[in-house]
C-alpha positions as a Markdown table, in Angstrom:
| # | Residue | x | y | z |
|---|---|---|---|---|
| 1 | Unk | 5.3 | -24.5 | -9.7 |
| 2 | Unk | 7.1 | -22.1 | -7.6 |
| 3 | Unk | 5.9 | -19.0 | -6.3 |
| 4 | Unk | 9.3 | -17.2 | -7.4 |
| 5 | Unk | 8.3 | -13.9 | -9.7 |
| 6 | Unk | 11.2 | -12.1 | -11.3 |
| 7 | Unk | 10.6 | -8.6 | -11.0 |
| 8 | Unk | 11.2 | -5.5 | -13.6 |
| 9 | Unk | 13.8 | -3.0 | -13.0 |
| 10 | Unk | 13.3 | -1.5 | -9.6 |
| 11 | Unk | 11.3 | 1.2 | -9.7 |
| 12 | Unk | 11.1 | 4.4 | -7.4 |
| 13 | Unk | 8.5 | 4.1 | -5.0 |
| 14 | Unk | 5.7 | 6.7 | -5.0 |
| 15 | Unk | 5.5 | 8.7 | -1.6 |
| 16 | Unk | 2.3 | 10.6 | -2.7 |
| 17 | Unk | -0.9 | 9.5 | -3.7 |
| 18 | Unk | -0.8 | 12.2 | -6.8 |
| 19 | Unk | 2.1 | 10.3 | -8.0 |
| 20 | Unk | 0.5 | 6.6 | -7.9 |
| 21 | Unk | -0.3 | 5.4 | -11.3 |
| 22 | Unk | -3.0 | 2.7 | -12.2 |
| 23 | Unk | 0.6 | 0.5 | -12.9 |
| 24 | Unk | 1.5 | 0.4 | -9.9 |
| 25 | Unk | -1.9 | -1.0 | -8.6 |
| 26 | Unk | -1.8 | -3.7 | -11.4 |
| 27 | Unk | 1.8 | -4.8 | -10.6 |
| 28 | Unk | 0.3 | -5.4 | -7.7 |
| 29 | Unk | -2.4 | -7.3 | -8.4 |
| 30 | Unk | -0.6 | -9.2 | -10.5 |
| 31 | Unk | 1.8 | -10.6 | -7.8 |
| 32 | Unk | -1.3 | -11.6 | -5.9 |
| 33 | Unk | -2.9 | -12.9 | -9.0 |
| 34 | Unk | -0.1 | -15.6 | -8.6 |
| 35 | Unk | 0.5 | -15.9 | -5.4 |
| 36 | Unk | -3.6 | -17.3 | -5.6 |
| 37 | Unk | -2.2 | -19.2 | -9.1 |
| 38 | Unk | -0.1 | -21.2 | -6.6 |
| 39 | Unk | -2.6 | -22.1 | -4.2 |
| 40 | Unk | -4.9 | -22.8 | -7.1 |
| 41 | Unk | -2.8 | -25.5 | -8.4 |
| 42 | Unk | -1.1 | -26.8 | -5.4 |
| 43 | Unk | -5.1 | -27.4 | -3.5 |
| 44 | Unk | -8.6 | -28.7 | -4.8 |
| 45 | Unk | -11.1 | -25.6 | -5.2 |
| 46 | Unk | -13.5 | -27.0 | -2.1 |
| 47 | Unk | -10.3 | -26.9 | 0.1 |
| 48 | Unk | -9.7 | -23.7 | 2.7 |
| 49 | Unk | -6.6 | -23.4 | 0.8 |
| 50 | Unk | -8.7 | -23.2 | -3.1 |
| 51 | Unk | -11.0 | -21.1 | -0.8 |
| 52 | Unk | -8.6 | -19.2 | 0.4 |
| 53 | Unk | -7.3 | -18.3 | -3.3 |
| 54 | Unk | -10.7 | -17.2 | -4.5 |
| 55 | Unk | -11.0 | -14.8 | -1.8 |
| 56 | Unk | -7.6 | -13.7 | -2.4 |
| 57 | Unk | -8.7 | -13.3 | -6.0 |
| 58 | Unk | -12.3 | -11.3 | -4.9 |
| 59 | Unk | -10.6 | -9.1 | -2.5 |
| 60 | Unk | -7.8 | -7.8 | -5.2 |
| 61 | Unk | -10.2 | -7.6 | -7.4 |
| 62 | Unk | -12.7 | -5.7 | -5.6 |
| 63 | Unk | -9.9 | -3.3 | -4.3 |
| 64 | Unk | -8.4 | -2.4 | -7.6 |
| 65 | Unk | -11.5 | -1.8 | -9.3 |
| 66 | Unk | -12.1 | 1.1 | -6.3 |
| 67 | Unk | -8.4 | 2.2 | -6.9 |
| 68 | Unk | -9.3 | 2.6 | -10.7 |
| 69 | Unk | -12.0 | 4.7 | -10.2 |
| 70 | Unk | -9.9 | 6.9 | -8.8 |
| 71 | Unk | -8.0 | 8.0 | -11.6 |
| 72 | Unk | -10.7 | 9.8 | -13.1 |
| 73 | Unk | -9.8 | 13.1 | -11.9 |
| 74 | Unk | -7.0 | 15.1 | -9.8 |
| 75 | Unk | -9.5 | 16.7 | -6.9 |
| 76 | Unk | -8.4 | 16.7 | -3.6 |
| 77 | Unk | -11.0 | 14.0 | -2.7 |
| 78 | Unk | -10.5 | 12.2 | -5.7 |
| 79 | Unk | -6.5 | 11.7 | -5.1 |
| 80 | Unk | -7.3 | 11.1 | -1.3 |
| 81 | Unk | -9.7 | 8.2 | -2.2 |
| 82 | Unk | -6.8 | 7.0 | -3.8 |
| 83 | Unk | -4.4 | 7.0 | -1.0 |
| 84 | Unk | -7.0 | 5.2 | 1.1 |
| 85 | Unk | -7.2 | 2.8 | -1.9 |
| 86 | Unk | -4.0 | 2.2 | -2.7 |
| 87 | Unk | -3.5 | 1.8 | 1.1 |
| 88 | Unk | -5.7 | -0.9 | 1.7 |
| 89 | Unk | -4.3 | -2.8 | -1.3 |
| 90 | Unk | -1.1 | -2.4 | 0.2 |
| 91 | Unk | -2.6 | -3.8 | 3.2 |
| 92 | Unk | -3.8 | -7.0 | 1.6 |
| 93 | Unk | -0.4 | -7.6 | 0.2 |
| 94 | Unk | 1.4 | -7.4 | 3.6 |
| 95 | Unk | 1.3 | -11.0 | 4.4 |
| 96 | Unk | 3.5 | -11.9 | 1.5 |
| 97 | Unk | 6.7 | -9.4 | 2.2 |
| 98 | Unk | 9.9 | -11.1 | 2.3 |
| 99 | Unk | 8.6 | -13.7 | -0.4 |
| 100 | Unk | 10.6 | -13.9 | -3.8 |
| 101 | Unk | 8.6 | -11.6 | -6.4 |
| 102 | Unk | 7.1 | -9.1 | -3.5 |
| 103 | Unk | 8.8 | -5.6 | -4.2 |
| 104 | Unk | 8.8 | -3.6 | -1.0 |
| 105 | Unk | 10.3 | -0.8 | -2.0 |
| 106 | Unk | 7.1 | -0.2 | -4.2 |
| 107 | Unk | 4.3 | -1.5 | -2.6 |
| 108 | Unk | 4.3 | 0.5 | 0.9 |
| 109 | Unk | 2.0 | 2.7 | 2.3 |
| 110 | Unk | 1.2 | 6.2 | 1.3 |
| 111 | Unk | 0.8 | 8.9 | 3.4 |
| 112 | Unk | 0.3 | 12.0 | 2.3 |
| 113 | Unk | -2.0 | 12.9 | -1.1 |
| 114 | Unk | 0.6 | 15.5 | -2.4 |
| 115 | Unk | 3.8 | 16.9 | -1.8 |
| 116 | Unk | 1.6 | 20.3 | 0.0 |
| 117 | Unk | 0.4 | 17.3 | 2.5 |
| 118 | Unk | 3.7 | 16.3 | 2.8 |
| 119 | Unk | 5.3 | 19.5 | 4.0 |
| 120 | Unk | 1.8 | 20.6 | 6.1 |
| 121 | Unk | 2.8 | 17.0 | 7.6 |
| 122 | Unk | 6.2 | 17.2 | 8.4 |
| 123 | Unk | 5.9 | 20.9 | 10.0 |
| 124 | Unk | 2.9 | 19.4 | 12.3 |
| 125 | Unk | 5.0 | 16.6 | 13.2 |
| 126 | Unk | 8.0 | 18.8 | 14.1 |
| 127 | Unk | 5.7 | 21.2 | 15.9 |
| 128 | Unk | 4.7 | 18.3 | 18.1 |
| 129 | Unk | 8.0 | 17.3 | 18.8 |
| 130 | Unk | 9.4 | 20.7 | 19.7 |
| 131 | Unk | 6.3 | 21.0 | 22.3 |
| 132 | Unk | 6.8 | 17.6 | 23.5 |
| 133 | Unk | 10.3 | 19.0 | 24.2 |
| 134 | Unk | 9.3 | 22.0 | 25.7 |
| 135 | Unk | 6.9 | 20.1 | 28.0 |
| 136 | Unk | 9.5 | 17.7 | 29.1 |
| 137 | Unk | 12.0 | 20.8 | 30.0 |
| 138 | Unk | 9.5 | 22.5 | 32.0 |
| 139 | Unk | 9.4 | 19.4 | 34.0 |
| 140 | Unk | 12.6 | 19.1 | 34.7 |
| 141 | Unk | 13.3 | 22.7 | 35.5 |
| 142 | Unk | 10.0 | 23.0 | 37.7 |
| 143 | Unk | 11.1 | 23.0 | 41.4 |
């Protein structure tokens, strides 16, 4: 069996945790669902490989049940477990990028819980780079 997965229509890729979707976690899952298929029937179950697939399996398991728990409610800390959720999910799926069937344009970090984050974000990073700048012209002007 191959490990080829044809994928859906692309998708847009959510940028804030408010926008992720239990779908997107069980997409997912189901990519590493077969990417442990393949080991399954390519390795006995006693062998680190079979072993290796029923971790797999535990692991993805374990994290999308903490991602679904997640979608309960939209409070702050509820949508900011779910970043860290989704994120570690993410995570576990990093090994396969590049493999036929892994869709990187979906499954990628997410770093901000809303699009208030996002802007609070972006002005403390460009506040840090302007006084990072400012820092650096003082040193070149000092005597």
């Amino acid at each position: 069996m191959s490990y080829y997965f044809a994928s859906d229509e692309p998708r847009p890729a959510p940028f804030n945790a408010d926008e992720l979707k239990m779908e997107h976690g069980k997409a997912l899952s189901d990519f590493l669902e077969r990417v442990a298929q393949t080991l399954s029937e390519k390795h006995p179950a006693d062998s680190f490989e079979g072993r290796a697939a029923r971790t797999l399996r535990e692991a993805v398991g374990g994290h999308l049940d903490a991602l679904h728990v997640t979608f309960d409610d939209e409070e702050p800390e509820t949508v900011e477990a779910r970043k860290q959720a989704w994120n570690r999910l993410v995570w576990l799926a990093w090994p396969w990028e590049g493999t036929p069937g892994y869709d990187a344009r979906q499954w990628r970090l997410v770093l901000h819980t809303d699009a208030d984050d996002a802007v609070e974000g972006a002005r403390r990073l460009l506040a840090s780079r302007e006084a990072a700048a400012q820092k650096r012209r003082a040193e070149l002007e000092a005597p």
